[in-house]
Steps between C-alpha positions, in 0.01 A plus 500: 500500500631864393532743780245707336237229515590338801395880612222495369400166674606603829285784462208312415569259810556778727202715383285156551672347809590135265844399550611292194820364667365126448803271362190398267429815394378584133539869338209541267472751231186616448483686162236714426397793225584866495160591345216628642318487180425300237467623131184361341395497149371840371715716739344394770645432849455291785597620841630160689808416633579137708187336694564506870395145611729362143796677712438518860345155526831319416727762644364453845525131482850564407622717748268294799718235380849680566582573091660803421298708224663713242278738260606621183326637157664610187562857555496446907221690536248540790178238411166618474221295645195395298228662679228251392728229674411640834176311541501297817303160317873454323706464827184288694377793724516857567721414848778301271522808253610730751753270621624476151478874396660618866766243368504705184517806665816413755677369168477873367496327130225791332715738722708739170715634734594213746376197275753226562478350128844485311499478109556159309805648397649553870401134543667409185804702567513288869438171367166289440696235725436665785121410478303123558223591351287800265106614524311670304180619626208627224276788455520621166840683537675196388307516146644852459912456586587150634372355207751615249793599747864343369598573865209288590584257253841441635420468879250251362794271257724518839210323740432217196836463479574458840164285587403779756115522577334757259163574591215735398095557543269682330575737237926417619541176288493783195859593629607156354475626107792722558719184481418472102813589357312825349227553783442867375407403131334205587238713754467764201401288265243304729372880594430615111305149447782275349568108630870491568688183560716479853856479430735401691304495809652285817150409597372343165284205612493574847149449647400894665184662555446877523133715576333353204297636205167436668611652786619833326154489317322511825726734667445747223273713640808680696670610223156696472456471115863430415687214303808310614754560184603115581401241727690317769379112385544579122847662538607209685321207279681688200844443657453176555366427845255190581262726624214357781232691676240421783199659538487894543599633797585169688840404601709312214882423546722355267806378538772405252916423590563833649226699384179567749222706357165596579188603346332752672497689849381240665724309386820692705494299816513223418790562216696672826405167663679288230733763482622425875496119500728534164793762725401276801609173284805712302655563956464161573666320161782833645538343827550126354 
């Protein structure tokens, strides 16, 4: 761990009271988007940002569990929250979203002038070694920068290259097209209407799921008259993914080698939960 981020974690442990000093202790990087809107079709926008219970949910089952958490985005800016994410029915009661959001609010990640986030290139610059594990929480940010980001594309090559756990809900799994060797022409041509092939893509045939297409069409009524240029399930069916889905809105995990995804906010605990039994098996097989 750089002395930069391991500053950043002891921040984060001292603003929250978690020690991480465990022998078994994972540092996770949990990537999310600059944006806090997303360009639709006809100049419109979307305001949005990440979904609280897509990041909160796993980060407080990581920290409760004595992992170190690292944030980052491209540009290491400050994170804006979704505000339609703050609905109570998505974290199981109004009582467990204020735990999570006075979580959020100790963490200081929305914060522009004290947010702790570093950019993807300040983690590149100290090494993707340093990390066990990367999530990617959704909200439609993702659709608007992750999605085409070389940076993101290269943090992404290191953790399939290295076997580390990779995992993603919602609108995150997106993130994974920017390890086509051309993510940025692939998304614009799936944006003006064309079918582009995957290529090069580390995750061809891997079985993923993502929010799906019947979920989006649901869900529509919040971008309030507004078309997605691109959708999550047909960006990632294009490159090449085995795509599944459950039904809408109820928890659906996949799992494939190192890659964890999930479909939808529901979805989020219970890819945290797989999440933690994969770090919890990665200490022991350490300790051997």
């Amino acid at each position: 761990m750089t002395p930069f981020i391991r500053t950043v974690a002891a921040a984060i442990s001292a603003a929250i009271g978690v020690s991480a000093a465990s022998a078994q202790a994972a540092n996770v990087l949990v990537v999310l988007s600059d944006a806090s809107q997303l360009e639709l079709r006809d100049q419109r926008v979307y305001e949005t940002g990440f979904y609280a219970n897509e990041l909160m949910q796993p980060v407080k089952k990581l920290l409760d569990a004595g992992h170190t958490v690292t944030f980052a985005t491209p540009q290491g800016k400050a994170p804006a929250v979704d505000r339609n994410s703050l609905d109570a029915s998505l974290f199981g009661g109004e009582a467990a979203m204020q735990e999570h959001l006075a979580l959020l609010d100790k963490l200081k990640l929305t914060s522009v002038s004290t947010s702790p986030v570093v950019s993807l290139a300040r983690v590149e610059q100290g090494g993707y070694a340093q990390f066990d594990a990367v999530y990617v929480p959704g909200g439609h940010a993702p659709m608007q920068d992750l999605i085409r980001s070389p940076a993101v594309g290269r943090l992404l090559s290191y953790f399939h290259n290295a076997a580390k756990p990779t995992a993603l809900v919602c609108h995150g799994p997106a993130a994974l097209v920017a390890a086509l060797d051309q993510p940025e022409a692939f998304v614009a041509k799936l944006e003006s209407g064309g079918k582009p092939a995957g290529q090069g893509w580390i995750y061809a045939g891997y079985r993923m799921t993502v929010i799906s297409n019947a979920e989006e069409e649901a869900g529509k009524g919040y971008l309030k008259g507004g078309v997605m240029k691109l959708t999550p399930q047909t960006a990632l069916e294009r490159a090449g993914g085995k795509y599944s889905s459950g039904p809408n809105w109820a928890p659906h995990i996949v799992s494939d080698r190192e890659l964890i995804t999930g479909q939808n906010p529901a979805s989020a605990a219970g890819v945290a939960d797989v999440l933690l039994s994969r770090l919890a098996a990665g200490a022991l097989s350490h300790t051997k």
